[in-house]
Biopython code that builds the backbone (N, CA, C, O; Angstrom):
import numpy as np
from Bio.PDB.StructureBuilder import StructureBuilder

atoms = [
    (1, "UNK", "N", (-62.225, -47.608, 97.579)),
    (1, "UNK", "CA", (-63.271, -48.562, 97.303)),
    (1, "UNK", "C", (-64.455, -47.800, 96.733)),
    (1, "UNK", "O", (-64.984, -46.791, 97.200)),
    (2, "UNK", "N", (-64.786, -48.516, 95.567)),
    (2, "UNK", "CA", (-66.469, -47.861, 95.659)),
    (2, "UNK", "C", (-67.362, -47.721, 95.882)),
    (2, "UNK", "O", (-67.324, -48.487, 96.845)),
    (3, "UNK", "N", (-68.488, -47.328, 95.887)),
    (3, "UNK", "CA", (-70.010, -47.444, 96.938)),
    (3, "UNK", "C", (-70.764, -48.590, 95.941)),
    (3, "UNK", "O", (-70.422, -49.097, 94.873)),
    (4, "UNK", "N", (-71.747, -48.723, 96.654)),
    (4, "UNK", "CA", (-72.827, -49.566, 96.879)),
    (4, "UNK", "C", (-73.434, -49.662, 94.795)),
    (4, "UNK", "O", (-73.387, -50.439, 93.842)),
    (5, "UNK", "N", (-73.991, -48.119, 95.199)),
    (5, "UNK", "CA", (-74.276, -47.558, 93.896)),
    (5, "UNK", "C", (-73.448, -47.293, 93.007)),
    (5, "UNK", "O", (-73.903, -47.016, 91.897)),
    (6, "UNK", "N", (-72.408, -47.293, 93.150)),
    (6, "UNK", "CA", (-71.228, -47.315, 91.606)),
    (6, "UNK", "C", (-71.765, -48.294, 90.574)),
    (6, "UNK", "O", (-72.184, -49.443, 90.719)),
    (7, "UNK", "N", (-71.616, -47.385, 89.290)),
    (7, "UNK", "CA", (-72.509, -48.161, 87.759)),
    (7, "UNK", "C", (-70.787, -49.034, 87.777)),
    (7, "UNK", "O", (-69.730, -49.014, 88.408)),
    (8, "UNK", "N", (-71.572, -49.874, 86.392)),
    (8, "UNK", "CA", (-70.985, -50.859, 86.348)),
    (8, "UNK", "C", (-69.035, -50.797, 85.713)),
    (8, "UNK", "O", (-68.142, -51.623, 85.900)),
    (9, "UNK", "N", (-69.006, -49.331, 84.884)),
    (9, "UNK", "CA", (-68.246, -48.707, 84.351)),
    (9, "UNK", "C", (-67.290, -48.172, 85.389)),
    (9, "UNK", "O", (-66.081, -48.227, 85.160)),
    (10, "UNK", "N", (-67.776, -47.627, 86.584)),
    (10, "UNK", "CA", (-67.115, -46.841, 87.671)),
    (10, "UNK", "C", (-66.308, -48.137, 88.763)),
    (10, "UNK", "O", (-65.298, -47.919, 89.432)),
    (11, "UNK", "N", (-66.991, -49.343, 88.712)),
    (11, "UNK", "CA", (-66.380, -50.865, 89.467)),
    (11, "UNK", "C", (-65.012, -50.660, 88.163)),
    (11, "UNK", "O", (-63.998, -49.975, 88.298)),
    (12, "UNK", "N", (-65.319, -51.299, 87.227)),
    (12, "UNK", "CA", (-64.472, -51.410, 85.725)),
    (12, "UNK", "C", (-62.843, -50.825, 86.477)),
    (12, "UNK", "O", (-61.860, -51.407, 86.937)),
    (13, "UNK", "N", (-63.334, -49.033, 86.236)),
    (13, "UNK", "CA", (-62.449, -48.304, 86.756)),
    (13, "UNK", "C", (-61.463, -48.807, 88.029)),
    (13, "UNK", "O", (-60.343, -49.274, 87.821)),
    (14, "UNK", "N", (-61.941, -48.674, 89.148)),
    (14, "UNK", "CA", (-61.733, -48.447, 90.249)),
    (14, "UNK", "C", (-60.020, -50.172, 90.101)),
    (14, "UNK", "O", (-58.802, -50.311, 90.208)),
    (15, "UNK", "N", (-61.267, -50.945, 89.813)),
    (15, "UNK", "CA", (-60.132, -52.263, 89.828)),
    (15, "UNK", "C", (-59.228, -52.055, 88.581)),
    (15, "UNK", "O", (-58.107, -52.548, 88.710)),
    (16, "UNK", "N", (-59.549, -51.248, 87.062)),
    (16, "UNK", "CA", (-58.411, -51.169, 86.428)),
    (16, "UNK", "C", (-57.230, -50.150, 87.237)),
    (16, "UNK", "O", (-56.061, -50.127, 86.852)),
    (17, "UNK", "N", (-57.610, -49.511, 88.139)),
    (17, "UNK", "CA", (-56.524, -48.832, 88.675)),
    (17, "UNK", "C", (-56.238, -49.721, 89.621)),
    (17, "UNK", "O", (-55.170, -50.067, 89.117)),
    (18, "UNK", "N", (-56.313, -50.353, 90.547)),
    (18, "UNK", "CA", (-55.541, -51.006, 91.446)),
    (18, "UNK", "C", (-54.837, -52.369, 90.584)),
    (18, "UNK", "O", (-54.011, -53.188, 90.988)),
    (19, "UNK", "N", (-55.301, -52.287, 89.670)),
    (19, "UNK", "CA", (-54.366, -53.599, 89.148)),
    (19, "UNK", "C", (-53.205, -52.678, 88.021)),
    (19, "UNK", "O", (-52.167, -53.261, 87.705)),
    (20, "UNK", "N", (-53.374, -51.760, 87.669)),
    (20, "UNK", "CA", (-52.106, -50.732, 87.147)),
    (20, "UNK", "C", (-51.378, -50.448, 88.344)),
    (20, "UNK", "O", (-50.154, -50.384, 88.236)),
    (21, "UNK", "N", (-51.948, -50.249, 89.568)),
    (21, "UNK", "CA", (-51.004, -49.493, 90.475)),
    (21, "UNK", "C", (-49.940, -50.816, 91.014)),
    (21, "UNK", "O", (-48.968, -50.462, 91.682)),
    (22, "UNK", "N", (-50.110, -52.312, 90.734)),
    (22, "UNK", "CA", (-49.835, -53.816, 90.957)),
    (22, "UNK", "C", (-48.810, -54.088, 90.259)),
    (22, "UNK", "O", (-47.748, -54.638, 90.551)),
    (23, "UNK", "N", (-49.457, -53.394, 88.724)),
    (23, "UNK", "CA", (-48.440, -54.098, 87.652)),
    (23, "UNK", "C", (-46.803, -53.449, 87.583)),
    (23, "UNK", "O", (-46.005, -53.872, 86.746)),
    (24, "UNK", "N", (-46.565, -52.742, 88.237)),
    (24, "UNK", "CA", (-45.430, -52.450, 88.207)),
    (24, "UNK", "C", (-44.514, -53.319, 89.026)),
    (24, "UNK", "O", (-44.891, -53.065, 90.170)),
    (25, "UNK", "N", (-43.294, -54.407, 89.148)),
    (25, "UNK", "CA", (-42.780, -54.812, 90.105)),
    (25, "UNK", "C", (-42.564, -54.763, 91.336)),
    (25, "UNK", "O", (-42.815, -55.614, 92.189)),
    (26, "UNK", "N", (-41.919, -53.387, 91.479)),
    (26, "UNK", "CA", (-41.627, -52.885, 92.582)),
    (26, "UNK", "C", (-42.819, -52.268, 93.539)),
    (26, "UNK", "O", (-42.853, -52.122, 94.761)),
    (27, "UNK", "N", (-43.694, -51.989, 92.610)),
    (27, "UNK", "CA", (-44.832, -51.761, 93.842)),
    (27, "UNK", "C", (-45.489, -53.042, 94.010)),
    (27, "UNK", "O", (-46.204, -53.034, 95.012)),
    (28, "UNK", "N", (-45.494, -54.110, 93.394)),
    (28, "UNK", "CA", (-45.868, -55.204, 93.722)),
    (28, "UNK", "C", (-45.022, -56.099, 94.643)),
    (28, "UNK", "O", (-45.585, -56.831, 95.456)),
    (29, "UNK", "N", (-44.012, -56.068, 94.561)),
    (29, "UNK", "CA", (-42.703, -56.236, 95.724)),
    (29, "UNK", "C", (-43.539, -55.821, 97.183)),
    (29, "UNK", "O", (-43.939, -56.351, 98.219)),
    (30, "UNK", "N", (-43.514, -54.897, 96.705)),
    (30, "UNK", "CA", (-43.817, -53.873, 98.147)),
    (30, "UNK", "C", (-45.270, -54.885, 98.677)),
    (30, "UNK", "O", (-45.390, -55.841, 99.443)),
    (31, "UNK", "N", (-45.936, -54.334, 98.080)),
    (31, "UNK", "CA", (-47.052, -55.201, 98.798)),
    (31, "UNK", "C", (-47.200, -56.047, 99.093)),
    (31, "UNK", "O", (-47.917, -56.108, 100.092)),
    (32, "UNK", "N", (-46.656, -57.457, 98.487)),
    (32, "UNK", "CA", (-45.810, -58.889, 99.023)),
    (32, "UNK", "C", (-45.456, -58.748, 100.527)),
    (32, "UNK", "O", (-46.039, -59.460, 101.345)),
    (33, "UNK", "N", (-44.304, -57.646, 101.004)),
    (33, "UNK", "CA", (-43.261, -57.855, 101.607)),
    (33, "UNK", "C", (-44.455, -57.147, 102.823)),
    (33, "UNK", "O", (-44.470, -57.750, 103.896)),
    (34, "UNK", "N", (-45.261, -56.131, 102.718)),
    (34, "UNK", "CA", (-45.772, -55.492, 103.680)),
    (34, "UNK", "C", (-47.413, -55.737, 103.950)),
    (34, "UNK", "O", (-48.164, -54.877, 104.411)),
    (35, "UNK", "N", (-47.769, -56.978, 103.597)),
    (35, "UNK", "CA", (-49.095, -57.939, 103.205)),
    (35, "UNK", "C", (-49.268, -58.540, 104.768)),
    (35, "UNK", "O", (-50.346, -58.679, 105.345)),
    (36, "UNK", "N", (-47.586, -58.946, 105.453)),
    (36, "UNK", "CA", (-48.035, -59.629, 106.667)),
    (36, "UNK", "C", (-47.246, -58.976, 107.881)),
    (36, "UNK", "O", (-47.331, -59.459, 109.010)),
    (37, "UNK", "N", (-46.563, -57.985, 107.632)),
    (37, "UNK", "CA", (-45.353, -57.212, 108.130)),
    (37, "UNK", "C", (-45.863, -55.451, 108.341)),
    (37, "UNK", "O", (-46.604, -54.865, 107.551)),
    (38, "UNK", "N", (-45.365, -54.949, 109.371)),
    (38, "UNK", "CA", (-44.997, -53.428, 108.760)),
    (38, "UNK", "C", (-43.912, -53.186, 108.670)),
    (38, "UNK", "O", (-43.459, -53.570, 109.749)),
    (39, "UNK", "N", (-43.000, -52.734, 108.025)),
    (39, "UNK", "CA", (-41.631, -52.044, 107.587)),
    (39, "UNK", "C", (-41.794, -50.124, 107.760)),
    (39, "UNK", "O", (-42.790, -49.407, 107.659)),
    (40, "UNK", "N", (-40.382, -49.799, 108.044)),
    (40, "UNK", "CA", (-39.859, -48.865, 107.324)),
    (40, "UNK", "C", (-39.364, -48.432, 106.490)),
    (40, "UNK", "O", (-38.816, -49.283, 105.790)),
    (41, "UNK", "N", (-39.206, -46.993, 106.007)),
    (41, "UNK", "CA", (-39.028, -46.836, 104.714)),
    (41, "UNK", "C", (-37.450, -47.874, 104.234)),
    (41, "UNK", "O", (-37.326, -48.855, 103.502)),
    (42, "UNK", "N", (-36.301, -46.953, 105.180)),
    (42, "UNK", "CA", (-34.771, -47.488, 105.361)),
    (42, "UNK", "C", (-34.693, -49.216, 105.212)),
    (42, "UNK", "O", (-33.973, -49.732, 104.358)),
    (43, "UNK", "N", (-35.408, -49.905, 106.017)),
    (43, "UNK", "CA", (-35.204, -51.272, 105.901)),
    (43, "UNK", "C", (-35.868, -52.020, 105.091)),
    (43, "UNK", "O", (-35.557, -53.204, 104.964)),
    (44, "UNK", "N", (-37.181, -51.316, 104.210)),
    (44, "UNK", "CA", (-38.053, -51.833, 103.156)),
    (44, "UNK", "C", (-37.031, -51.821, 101.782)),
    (44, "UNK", "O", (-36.968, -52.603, 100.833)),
    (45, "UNK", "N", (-36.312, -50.663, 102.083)),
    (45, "UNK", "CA", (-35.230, -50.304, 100.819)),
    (45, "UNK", "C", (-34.199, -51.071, 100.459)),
    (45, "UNK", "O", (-33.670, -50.966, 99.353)),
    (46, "UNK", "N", (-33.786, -51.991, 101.448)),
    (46, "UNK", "CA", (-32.762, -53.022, 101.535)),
    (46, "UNK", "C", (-33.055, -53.985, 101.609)),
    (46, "UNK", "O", (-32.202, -54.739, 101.142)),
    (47, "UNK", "N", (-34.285, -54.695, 102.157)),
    (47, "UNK", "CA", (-34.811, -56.074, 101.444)),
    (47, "UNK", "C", (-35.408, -56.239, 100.067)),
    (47, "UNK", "O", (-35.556, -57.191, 99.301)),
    (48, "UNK", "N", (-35.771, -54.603, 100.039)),
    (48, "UNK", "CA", (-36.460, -54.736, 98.198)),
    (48, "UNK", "C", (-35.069, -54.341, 96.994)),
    (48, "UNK", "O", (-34.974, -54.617, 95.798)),
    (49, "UNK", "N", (-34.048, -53.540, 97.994)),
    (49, "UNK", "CA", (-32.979, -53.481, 96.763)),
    (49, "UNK", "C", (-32.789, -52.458, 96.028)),
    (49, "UNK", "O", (-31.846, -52.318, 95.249)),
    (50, "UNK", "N", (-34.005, -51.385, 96.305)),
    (50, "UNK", "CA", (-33.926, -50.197, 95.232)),
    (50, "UNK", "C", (-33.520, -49.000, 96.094)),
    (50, "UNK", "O", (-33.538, -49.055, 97.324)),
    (51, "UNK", "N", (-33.248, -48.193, 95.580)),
    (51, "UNK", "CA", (-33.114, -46.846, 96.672)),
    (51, "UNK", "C", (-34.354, -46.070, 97.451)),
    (51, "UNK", "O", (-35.535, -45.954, 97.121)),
    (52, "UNK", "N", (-33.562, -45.535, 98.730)),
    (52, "UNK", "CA", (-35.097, -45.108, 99.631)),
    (52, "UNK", "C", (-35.357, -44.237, 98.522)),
    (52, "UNK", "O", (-36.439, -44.669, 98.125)),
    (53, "UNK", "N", (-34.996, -43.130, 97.654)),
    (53, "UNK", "CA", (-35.951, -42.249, 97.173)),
    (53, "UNK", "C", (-36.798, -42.855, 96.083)),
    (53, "UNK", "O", (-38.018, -42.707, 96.155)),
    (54, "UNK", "N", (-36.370, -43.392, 95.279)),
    (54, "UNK", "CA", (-37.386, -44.664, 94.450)),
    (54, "UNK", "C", (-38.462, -45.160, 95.166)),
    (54, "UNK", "O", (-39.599, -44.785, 94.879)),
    (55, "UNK", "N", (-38.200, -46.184, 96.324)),
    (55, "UNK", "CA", (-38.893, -46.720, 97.487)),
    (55, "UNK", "C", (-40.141, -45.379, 97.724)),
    (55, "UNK", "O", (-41.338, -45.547, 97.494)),
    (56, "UNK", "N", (-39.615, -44.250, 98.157)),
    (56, "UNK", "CA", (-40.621, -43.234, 98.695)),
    (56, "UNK", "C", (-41.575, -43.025, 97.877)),
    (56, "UNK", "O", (-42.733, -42.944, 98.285)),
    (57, "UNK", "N", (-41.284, -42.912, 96.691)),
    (57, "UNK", "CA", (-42.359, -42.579, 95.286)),
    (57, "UNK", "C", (-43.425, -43.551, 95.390)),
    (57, "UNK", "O", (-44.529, -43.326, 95.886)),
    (58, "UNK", "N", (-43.062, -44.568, 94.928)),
    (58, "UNK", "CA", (-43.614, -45.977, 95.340)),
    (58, "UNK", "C", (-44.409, -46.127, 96.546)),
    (58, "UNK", "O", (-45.439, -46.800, 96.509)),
    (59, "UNK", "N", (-43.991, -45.517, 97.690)),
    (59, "UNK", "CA", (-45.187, -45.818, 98.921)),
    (59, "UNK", "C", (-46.274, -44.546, 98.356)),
    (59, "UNK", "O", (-47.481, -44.452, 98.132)),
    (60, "UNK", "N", (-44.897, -43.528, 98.270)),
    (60, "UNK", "CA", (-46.149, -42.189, 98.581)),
    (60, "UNK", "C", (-47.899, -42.521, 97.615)),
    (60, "UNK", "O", (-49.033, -42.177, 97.947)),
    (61, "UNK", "N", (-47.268, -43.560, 95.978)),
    (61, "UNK", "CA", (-48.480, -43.696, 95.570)),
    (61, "UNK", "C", (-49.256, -44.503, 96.025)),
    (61, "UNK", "O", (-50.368, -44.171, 96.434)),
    (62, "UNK", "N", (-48.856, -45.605, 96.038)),
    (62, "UNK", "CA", (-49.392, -46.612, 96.783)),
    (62, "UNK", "C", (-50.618, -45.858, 97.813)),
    (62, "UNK", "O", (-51.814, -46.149, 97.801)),
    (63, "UNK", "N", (-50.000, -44.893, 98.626)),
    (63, "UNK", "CA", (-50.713, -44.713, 99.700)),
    (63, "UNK", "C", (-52.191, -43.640, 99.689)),
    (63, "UNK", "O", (-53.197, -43.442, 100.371)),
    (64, "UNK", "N", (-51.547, -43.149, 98.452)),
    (64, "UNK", "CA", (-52.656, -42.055, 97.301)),
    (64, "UNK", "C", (-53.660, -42.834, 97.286)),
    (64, "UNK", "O", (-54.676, -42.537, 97.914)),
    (65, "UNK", "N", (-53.549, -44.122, 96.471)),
    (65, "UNK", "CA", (-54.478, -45.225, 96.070)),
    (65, "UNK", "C", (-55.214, -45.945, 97.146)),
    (65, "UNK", "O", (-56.183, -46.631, 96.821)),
    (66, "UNK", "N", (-54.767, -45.837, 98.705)),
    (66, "UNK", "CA", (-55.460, -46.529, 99.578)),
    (66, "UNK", "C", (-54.764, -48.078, 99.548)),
    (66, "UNK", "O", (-55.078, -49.007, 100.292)),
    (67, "UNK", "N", (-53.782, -48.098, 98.535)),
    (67, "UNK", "CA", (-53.403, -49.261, 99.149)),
    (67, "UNK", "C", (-52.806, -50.078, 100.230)),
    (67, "UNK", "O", (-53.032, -51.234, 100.589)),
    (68, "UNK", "N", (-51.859, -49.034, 100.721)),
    (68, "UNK", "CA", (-51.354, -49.375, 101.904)),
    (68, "UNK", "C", (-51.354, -48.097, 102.944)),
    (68, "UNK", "O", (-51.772, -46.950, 102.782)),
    (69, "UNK", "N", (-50.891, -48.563, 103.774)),
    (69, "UNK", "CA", (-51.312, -47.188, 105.258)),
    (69, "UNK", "C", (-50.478, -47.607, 106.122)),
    (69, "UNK", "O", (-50.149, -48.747, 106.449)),
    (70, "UNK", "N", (-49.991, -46.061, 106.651)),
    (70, "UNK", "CA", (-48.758, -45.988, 107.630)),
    (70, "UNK", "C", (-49.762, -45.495, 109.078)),
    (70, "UNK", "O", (-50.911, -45.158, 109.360)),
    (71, "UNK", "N", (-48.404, -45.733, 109.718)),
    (71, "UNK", "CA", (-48.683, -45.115, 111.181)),
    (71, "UNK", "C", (-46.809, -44.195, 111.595)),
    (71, "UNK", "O", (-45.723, -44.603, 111.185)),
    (72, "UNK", "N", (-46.951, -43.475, 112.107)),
    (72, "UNK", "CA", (-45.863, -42.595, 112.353)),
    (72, "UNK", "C", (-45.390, -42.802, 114.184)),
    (72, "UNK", "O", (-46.093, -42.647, 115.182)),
    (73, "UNK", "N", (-44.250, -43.116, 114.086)),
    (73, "UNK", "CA", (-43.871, -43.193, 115.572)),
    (73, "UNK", "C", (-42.367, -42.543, 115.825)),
    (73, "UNK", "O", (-41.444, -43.075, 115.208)),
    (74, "UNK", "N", (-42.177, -41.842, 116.372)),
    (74, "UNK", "CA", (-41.268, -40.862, 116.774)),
    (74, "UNK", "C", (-41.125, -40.331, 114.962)),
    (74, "UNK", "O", (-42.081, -40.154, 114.206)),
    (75, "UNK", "N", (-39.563, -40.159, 114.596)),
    (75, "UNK", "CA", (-39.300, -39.657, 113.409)),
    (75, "UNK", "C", (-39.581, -40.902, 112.442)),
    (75, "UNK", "O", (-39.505, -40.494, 111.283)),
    (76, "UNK", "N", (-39.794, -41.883, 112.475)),
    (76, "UNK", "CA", (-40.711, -42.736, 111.568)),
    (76, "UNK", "C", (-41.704, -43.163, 111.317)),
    (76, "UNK", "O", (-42.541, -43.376, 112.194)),
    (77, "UNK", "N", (-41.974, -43.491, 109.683)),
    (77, "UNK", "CA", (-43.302, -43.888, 109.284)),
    (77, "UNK", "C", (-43.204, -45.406, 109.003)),
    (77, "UNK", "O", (-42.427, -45.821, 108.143)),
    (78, "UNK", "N", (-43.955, -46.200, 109.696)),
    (78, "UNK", "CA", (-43.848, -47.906, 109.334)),
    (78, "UNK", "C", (-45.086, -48.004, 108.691)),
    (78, "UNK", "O", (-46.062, -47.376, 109.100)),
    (79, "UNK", "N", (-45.127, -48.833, 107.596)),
    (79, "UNK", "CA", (-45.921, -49.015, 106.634)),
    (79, "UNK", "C", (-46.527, -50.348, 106.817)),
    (79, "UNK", "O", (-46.136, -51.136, 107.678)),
    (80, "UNK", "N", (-47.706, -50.638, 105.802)),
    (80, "UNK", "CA", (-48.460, -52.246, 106.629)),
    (80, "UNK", "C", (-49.653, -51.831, 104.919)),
    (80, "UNK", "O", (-49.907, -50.744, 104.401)),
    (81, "UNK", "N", (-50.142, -53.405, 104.488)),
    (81, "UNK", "CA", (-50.348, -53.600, 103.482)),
    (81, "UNK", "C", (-51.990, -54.232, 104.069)),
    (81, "UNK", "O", (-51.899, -55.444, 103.869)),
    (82, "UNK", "N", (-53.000, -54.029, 104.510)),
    (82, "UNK", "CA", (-54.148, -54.563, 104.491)),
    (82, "UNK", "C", (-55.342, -54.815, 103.949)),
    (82, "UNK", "O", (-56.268, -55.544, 104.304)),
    (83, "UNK", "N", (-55.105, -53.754, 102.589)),
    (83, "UNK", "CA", (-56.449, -53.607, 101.725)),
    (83, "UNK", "C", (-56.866, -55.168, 101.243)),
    (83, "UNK", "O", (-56.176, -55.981, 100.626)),
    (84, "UNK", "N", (-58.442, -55.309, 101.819)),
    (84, "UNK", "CA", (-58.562, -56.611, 101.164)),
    (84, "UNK", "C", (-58.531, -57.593, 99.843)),
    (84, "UNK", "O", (-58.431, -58.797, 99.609)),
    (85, "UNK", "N", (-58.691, -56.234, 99.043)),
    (85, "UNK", "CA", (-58.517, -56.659, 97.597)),
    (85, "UNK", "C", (-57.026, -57.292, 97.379)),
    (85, "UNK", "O", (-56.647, -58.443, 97.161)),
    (86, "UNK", "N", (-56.431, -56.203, 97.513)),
    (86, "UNK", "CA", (-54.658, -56.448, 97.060)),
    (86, "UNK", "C", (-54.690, -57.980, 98.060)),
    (86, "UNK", "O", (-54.254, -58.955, 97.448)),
    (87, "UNK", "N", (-55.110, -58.219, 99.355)),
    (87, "UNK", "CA", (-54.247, -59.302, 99.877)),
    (87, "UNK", "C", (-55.110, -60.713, 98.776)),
    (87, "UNK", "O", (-54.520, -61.610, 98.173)),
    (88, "UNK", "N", (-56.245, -60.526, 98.817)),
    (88, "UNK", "CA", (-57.072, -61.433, 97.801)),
    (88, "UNK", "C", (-56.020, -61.617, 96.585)),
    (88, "UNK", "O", (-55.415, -62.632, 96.240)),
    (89, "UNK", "N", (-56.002, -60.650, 96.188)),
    (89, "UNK", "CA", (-54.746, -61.119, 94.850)),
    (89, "UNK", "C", (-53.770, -61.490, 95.240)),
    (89, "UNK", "O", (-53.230, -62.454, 94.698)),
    (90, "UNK", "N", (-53.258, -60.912, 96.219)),
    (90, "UNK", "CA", (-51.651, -61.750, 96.458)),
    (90, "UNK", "C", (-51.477, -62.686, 96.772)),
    (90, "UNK", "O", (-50.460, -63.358, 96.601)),
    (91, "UNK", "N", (-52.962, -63.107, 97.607)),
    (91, "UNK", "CA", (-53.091, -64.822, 97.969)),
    (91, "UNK", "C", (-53.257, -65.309, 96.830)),
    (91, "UNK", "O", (-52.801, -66.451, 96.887)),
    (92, "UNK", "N", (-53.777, -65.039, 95.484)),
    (92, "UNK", "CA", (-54.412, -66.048, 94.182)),
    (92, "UNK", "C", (-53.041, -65.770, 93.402)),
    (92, "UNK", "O", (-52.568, -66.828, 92.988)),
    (93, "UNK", "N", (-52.224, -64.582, 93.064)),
    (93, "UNK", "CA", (-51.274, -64.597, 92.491)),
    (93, "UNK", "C", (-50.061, -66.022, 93.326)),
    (93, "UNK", "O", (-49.364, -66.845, 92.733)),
    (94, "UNK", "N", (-50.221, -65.830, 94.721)),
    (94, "UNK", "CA", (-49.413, -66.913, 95.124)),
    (94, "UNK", "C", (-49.197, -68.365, 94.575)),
    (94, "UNK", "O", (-48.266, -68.962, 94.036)),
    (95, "UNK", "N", (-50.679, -68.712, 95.016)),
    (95, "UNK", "CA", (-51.021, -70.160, 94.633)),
    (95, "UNK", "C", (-50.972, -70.293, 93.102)),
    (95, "UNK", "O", (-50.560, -71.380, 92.694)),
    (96, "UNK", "N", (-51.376, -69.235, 92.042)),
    (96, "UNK", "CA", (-50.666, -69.378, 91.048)),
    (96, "UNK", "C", (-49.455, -69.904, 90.246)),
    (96, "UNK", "O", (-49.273, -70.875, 89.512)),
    (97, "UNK", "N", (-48.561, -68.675, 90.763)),
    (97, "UNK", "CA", (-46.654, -68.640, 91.199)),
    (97, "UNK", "C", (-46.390, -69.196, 92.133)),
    (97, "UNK", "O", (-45.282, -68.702, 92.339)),
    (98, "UNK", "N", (-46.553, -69.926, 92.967)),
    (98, "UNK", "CA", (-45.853, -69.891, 94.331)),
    (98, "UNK", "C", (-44.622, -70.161, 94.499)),
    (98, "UNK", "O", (-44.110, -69.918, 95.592)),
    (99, "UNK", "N", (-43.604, -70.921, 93.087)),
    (99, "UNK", "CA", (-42.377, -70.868, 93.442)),
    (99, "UNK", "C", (-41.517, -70.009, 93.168)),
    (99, "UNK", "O", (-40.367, -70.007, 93.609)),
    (100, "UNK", "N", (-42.152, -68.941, 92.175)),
    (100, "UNK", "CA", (-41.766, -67.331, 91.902)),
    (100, "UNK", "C", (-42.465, -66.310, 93.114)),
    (100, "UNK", "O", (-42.498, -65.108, 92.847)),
    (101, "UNK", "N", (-42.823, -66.606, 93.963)),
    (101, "UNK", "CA", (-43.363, -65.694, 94.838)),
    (101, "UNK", "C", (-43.305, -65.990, 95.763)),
    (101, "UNK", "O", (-43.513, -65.153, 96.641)),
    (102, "UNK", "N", (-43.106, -66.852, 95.990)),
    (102, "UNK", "CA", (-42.960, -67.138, 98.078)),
    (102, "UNK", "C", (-41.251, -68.202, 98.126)),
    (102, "UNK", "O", (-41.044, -69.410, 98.233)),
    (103, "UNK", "N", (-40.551, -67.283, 98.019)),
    (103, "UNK", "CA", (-39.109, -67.513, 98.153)),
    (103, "UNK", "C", (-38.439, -67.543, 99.317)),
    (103, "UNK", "O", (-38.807, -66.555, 99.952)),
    (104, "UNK", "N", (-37.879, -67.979, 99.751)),
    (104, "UNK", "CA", (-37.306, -67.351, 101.269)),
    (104, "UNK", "C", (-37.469, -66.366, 101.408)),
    (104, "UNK", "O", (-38.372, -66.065, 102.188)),
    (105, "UNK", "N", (-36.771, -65.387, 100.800)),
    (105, "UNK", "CA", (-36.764, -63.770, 101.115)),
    (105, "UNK", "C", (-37.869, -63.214, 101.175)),
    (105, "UNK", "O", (-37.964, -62.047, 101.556)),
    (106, "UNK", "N", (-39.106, -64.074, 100.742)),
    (106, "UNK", "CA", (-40.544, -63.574, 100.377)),
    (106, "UNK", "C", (-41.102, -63.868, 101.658)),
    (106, "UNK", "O", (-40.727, -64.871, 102.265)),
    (107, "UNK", "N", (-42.223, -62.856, 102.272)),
    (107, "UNK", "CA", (-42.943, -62.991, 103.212)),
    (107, "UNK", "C", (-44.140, -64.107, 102.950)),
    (107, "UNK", "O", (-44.697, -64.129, 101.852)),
    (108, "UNK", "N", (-44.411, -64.773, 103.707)),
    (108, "UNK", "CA", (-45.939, -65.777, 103.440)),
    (108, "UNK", "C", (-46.969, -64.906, 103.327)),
    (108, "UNK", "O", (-46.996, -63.760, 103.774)),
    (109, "UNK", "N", (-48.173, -65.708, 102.467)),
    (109, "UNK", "CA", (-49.007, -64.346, 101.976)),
    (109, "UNK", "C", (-50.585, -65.595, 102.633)),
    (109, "UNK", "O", (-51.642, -65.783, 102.029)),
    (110, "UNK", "N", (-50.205, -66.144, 103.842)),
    (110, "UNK", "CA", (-51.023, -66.579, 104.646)),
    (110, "UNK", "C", (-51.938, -66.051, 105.098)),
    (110, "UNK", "O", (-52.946, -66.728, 104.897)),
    (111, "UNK", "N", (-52.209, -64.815, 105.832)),
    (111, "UNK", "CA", (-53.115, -63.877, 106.329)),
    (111, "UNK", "C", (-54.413, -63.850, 105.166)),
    (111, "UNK", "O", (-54.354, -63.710, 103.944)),
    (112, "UNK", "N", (-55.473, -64.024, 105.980)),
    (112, "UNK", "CA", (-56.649, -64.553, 105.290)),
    (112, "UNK", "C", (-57.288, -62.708, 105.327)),
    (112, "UNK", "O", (-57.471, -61.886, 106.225)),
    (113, "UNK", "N", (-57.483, -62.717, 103.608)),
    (113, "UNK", "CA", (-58.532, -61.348, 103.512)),
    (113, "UNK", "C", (-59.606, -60.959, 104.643)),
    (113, "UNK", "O", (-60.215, -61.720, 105.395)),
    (114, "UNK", "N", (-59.658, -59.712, 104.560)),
    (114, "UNK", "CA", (-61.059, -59.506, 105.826)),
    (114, "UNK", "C", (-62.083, -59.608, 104.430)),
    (114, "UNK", "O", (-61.636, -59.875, 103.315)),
    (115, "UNK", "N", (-63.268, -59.394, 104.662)),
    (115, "UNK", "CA", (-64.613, -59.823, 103.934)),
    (115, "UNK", "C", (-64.561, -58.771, 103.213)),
    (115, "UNK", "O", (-63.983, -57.744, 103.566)),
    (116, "UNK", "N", (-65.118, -58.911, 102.206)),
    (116, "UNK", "CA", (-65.017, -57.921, 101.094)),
    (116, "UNK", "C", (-66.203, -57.191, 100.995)),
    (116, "UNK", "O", (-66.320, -56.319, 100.134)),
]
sb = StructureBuilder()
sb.init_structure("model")
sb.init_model(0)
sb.init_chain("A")
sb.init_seg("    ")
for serial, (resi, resn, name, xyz) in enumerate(atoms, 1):
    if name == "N":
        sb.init_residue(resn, " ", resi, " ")
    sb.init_atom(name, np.array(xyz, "f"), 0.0, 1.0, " ", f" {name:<3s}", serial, name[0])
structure = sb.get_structure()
């Protein structure tokens, strides 16, 4: 996130990268699926379909970016999607799409943003 004082160029930035880090499917998958959920890597890989090492790339950036955040419990890392921005979009991308995006297999993207 940026500060208070970020010029108007450095906001610009900050959201053209979280909406590049979006536009890719599969990391947008991801954030869908882990918006109201935490997952692991193994079982995130098989509801999303791609392979865990694909999958790993994909969190590891994600997680670069602050978009999503793990917690580690014994030999696993479960993952969880809370940044308020991303859920703000995934709620407006919903109501947008909603019959391309909230499918059965799709998690509800109900969970109301914290304050921005």
């Amino acid at each position: 996130m940026y500060s208070d004082h970020a010029t108007r160029d450095q906001r610009l930035a900050w959201h053209a990268d979280l909406l590049g880090q979006l536009a890719n499917p599969s990391r947008l998958q991801v954030c869908i699926f882990l918006s109201d959920r935490e997952e692991d890597v193994n079982s995130l890989a098989r509801k999303i379909g791609i392979s865990q090492p694909a999958l790993s790339r994909h969190l590891a950036r994600l997680h670069r970016s602050g978009i999503i955040k793990f917690r580690s419990h014994a030999q696993f890392r479960y993952y969880s999607c809370d940044h308020p921005d991303v859920l703000e979009l995934l709620k407006t991308l919903t109501e947008l799409y909603s019959p391309d995006l909230s499918q059965d297999k799709m998690p509800s993207l109900s969970k109301t943003p914290k304050a921005l």
